[in-house]
Structures are given as C-alpha cells and as structure tokens.
C-alpha positions in Angstrom: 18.7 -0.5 23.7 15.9 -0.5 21.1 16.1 -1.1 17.4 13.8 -0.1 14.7 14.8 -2.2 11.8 14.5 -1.1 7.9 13.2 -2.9 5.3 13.9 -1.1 1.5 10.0 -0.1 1.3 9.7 2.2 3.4 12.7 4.2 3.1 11.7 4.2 -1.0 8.3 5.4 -0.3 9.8 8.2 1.9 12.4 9.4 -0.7 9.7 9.2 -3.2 7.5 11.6 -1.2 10.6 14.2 -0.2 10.6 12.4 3.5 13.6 10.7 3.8 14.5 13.9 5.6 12.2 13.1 8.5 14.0 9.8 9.6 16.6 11.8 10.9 14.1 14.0 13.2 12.2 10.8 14.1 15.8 9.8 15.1 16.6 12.4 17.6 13.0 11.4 19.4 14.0 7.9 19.2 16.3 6.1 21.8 17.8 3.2 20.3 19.1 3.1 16.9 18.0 2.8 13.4 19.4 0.0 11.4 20.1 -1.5 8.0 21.0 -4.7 6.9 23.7 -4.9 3.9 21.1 -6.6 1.9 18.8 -3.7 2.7 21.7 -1.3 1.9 21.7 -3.1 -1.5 18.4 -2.4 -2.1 18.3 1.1 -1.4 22.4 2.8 -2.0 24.3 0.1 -3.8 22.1 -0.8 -6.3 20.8 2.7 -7.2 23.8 4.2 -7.1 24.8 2.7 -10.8 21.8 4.0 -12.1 21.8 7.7 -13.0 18.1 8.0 -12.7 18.2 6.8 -8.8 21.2 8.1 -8.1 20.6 11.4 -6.1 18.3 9.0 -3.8 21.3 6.4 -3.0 23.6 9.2 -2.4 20.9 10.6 -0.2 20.5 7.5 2.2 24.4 6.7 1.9 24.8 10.4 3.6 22.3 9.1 6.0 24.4 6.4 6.9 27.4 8.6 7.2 26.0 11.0 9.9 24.8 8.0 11.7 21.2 8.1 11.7 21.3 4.6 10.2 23.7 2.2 12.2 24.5 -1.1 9.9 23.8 -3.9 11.4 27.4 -5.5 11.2 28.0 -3.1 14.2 26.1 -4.9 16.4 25.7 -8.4 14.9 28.5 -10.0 12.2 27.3 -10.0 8.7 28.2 -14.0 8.7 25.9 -15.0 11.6 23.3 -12.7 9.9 23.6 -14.8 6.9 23.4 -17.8 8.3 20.0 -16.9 10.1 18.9 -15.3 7.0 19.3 -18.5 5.4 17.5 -20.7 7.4 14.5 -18.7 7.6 13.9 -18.2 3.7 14.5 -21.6 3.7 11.5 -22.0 6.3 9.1 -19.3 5.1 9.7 -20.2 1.2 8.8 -24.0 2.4 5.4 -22.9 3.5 3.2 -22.9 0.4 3.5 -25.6 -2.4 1.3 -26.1 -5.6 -1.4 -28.7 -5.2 -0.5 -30.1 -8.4 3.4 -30.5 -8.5 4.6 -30.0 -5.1 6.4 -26.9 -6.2 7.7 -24.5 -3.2 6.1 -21.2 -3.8 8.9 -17.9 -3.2 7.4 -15.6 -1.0 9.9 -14.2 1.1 13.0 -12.2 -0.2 17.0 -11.4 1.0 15.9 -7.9 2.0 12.8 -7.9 4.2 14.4 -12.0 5.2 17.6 -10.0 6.6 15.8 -8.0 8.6 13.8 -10.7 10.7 16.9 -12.4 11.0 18.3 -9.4 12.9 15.3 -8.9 15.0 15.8 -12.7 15.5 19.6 -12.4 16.5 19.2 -9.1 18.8 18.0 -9.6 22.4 16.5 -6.3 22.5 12.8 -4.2 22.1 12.4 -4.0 18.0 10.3 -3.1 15.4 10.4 -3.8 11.9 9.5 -0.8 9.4 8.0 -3.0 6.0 5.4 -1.4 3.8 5.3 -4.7 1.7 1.7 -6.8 2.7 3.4 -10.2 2.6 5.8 -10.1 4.9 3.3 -8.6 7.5 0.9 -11.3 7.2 3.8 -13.8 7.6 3.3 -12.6 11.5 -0.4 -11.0 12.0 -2.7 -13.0 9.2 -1.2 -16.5 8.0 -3.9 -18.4 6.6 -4.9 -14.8 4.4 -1.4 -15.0 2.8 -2.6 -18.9 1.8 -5.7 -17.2 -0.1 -4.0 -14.3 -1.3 -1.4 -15.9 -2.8 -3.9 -18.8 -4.3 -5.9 -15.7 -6.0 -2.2 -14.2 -7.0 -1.0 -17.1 -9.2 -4.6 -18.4 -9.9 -3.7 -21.6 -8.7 -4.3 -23.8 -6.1 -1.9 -24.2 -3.1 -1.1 -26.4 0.1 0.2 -24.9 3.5 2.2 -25.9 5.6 1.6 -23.0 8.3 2.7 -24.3 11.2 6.3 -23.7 9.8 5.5 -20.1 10.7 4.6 -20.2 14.1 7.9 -18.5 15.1 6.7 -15.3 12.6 4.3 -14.7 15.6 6.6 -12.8 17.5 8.0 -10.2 15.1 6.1 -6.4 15.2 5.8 -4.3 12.5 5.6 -0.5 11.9 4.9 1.0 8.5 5.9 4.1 6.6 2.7 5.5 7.1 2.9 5.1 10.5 6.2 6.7 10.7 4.6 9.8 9.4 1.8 9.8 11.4 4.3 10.1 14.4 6.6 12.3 13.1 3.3 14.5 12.2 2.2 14.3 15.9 5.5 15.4 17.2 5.2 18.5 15.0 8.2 17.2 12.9 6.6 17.6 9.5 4.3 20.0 7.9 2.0 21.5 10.5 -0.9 20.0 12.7 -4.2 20.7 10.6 -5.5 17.3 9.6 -5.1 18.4 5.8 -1.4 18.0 6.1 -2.0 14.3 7.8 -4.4 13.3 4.8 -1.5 14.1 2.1 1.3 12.5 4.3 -1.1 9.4 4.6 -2.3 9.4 1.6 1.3 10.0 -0.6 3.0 7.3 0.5 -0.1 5.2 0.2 0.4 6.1 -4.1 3.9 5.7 -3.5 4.3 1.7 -2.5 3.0 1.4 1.0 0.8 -1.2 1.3 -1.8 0.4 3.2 -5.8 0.3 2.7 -7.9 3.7 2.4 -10.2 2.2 5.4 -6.4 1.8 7.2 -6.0 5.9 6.8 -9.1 6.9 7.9 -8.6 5.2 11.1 -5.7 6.7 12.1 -6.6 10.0 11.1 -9.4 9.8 13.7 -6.9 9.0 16.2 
C-alpha cells in the first residue's frame, strides 16, 4: 500500500483554483490511498465550516471524504498514537532554533503539517507528503537555509541545533504544483497545449504554493 499524505496547503490552493475536483481523478490513477489527519481535517472542513464565507469549500472536501477519496488516518493508525508522535516531534523540530540573545525556542513547525510527518513516521509503507508551505520542506531537503531564512524572517540572530533534524532526512515531499503537473500529463485537466500547464503552474503559484518562477519553468520543459 502507498500513501500520499495531505497537508491543509495544498488542498487550499486547489479549491482556490477550482481543482479540488482533480484529486479525485488523480485518485483513480493512484494505488494506495489518499489521507488526512484530523488536524488536517481541522484545517480544511471543521474550521471553515463555521464560517459562511468558506463554507461551500469545507462542504466540498467533507464530500470528498465521504465518497472516500480521502481515507482519515484513524483508519489505519489510532488518533492517540498519532498524537503522541505528533508531540514528540514538534517538540523536537520547535527545539531546533533559539535566539542568540535569550535562549528563546523559535516555533516553526505546526499541528497540521507536524501530524502529517508523524503519520508518515507511524506507517511502514511508500509515502509522500503533499505541503506547499517552504518551511516544512526545508526541515527535510535544505536545513541550514531554514537557519538563514528564518534569521532574515525575525531580523534576529539565531542558534541551531540541526542535528535534532537528522531524522527529517527521510521524509519526501510532493507539492500542489506538482499534482497538477501530473494530473495535466495524464490528460486529467484542461488539455495538453503547454498554455494550459503555464495557468495550472502558475495559479496555484498566486494562490499559496510556495513555488519559485525558476521552479515552473523547469518543469514545464519537462
């Protein structure tokens, strides 16, 4: 079994575009299952779903969940040893950087994108991670950049502790943009002239991906 696990940023950036609707065709390509934490599910149906103006998008991904293109996570591991991982590792990422000055731990990781490493953690299975949020990528792929950019963030100086994330190494990420770029491959969405690519790129770049221009043009000579 594979897993592709969803952080709240990507599915966002997809309802924000009018995509959501492609998870479900990515889904029938896909052989394992798509999944989502409850603190992910907070994020993106809960929460929302008191708020008239987000409302239609909650009910949106709830009826994902209901035809079961998203499987919650308590199906395969219980919410309480998911919590209990998901502790410990905010714990240890949010222990990484301190302020020079104070000694002050510096918040960088979050429930949301947290839960979902812990799942990939807790599953003995192939998995990626969807996040479209930079810091939690460069937890795994670019450490001592995450040092810098979150020194030019708070425009303050910090210490690292980065050894603390040596276990980050093994995590894989994919983003939204990605997931479009797949789904466009596969004929799934839009049609295959390269103009369609360039807006599917390019909108969920304007709509929270974290995703340089350079990063585009790359893939769309692919």
């Amino acid at each position: 079994m594979k897993y592709l696990i969803f952080d709240a940023g990507p599915i966002i950036s997809l309802t924000m575009n009018g995509m959501l609707n492609v998870l479900e065709k990515l889904k029938q390509e896909f052989d394992g299952e798509f999944v989502l934490t409850p603190e992910v599910k907070y994020e993106v149906v809960d929460r929302p779903m008191k708020i008239r103006k987000y409302k239609l998008e909650a009910l949106q991904v709830q009826d994902l969940i209901d035809r079961g293109v998203f499987t919650m996570s308590n199906k395969i591991v219980p919410d309480s040893k998911l919590k209990k991982e998901k502790t410990r590792l905010l714990a240890l990422i949010n222990g990484v950087l301190r302020t020079t000055n104070t000694g002050e731990k510096i918040k960088i990781a979050h429930d949301g994108e947290t839960s979902c490493l812990a799942f990939a953690n807790l599953i003995k299975a192939n998995n990626l991670i969807a996040v479209d949020e930079r810091t939690t990528r460069m937890l795994s792929e670019a450490p001592k950049d995450l040092e810098k950019m979150m020194e030019r963030k708070l425009h303050m100086s910090l210490e690292a502790t980065l050894s603390l994330l040596d276990e980050m190494k093994k995590f894989h990420f994919i983003r939204s943009t990605e997931l479009l770029y797949i789904a466009w491959k596969k004929g799934l969405v839009g049609n295959r002239k390269k103009e369609w690519l360039d807006a599917l790129l390019y909108g969920m770049k304007f709509k929270g991906c974290a995703v340089a221009s350079s990063e585009i043009e790359t893939i769309k000579k692919l």
